[in-house]
C-alpha positions as CSV (number, residue, x, y, z in Angstrom):
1,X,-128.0,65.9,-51.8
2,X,-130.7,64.3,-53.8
3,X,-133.8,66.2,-55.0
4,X,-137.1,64.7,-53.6
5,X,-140.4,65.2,-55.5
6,X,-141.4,67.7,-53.0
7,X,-139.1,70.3,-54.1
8,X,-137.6,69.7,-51.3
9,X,-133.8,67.9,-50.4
10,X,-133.2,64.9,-48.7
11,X,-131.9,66.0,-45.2
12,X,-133.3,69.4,-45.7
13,X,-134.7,71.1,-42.6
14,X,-137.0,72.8,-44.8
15,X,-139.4,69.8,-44.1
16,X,-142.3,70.4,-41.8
17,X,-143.0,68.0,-38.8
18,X,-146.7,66.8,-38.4
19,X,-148.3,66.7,-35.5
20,X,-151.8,67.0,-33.6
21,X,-152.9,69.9,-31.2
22,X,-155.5,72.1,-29.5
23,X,-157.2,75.2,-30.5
24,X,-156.5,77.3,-27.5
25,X,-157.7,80.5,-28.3
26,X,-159.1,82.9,-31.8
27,X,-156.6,85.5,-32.3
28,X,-157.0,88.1,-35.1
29,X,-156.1,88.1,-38.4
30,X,-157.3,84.5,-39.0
31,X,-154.4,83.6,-36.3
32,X,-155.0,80.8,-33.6
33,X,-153.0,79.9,-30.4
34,X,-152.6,75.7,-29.7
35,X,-151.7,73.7,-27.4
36,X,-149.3,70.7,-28.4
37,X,-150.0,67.8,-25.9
38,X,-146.5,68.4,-24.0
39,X,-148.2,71.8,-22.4
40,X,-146.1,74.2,-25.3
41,X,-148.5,76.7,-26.7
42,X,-147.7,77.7,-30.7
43,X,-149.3,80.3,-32.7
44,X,-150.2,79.1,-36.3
45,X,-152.5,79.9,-39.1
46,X,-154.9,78.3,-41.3
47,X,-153.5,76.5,-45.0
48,X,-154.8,77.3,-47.8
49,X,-157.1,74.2,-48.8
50,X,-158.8,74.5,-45.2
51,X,-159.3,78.0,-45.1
52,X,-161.4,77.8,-49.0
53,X,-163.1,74.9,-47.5
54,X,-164.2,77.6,-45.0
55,X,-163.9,75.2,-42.1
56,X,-164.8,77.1,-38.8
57,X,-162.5,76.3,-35.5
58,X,-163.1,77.3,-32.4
59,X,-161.6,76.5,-29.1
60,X,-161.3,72.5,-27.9
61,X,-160.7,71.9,-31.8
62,X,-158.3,69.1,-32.1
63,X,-156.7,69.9,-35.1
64,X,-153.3,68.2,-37.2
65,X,-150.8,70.8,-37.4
66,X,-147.4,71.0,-39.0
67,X,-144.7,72.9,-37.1
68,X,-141.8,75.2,-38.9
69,X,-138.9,73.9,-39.2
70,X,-136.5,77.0,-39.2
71,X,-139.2,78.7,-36.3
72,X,-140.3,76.6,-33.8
73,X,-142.7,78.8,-32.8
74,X,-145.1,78.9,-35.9
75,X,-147.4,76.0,-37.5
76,X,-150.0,76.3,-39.9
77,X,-153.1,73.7,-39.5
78,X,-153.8,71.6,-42.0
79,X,-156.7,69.6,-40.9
80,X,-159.8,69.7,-37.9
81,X,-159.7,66.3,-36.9
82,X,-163.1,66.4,-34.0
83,X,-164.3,68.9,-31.5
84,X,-164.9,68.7,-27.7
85,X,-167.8,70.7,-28.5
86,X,-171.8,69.6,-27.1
């Protein structure tokens, strides 16, 4: 395997998979639950360079998420893209 600059390997699963996604509901604990735009529902949490930002979502947020790789289940959101707020 060849190292990437990443930190990562080539071929590694460790790599997340972007994607783009609904705020569905708040949870606690700075916790949100989305809705991917095949109907599956994820729970994920905010990075690190949006959460210092202190970037405020609340549901109908369209935000750009990355998935884990090794637990399907979890993403973290990296970015609000718009709301469907008035």
């Amino acid at each position: 395997m060849t190292a990437v600059t990443d930190k990562t390997f080539e071929g590694s699963p460790e790599r997340d998979m972007p994607s783009t996604a609904t705020v569905a509901a708040v949870l606690q604990n700075d916790l949100f639950r989305l809705r991917l735009p095949d109907g599956t529902e994820r729970t994920a949490h905010v990075a690190g360079d949006l959460r210092k930002g202190l970037t405020r979502l609340l549901p109908g947020d369209v935000v750009r998420i990355e998935i884990a790789p090794l637990d399907r289940t979890k993403a973290r959101i990296v970015a609000r893209l718009s709301s469907h707020r008035s």
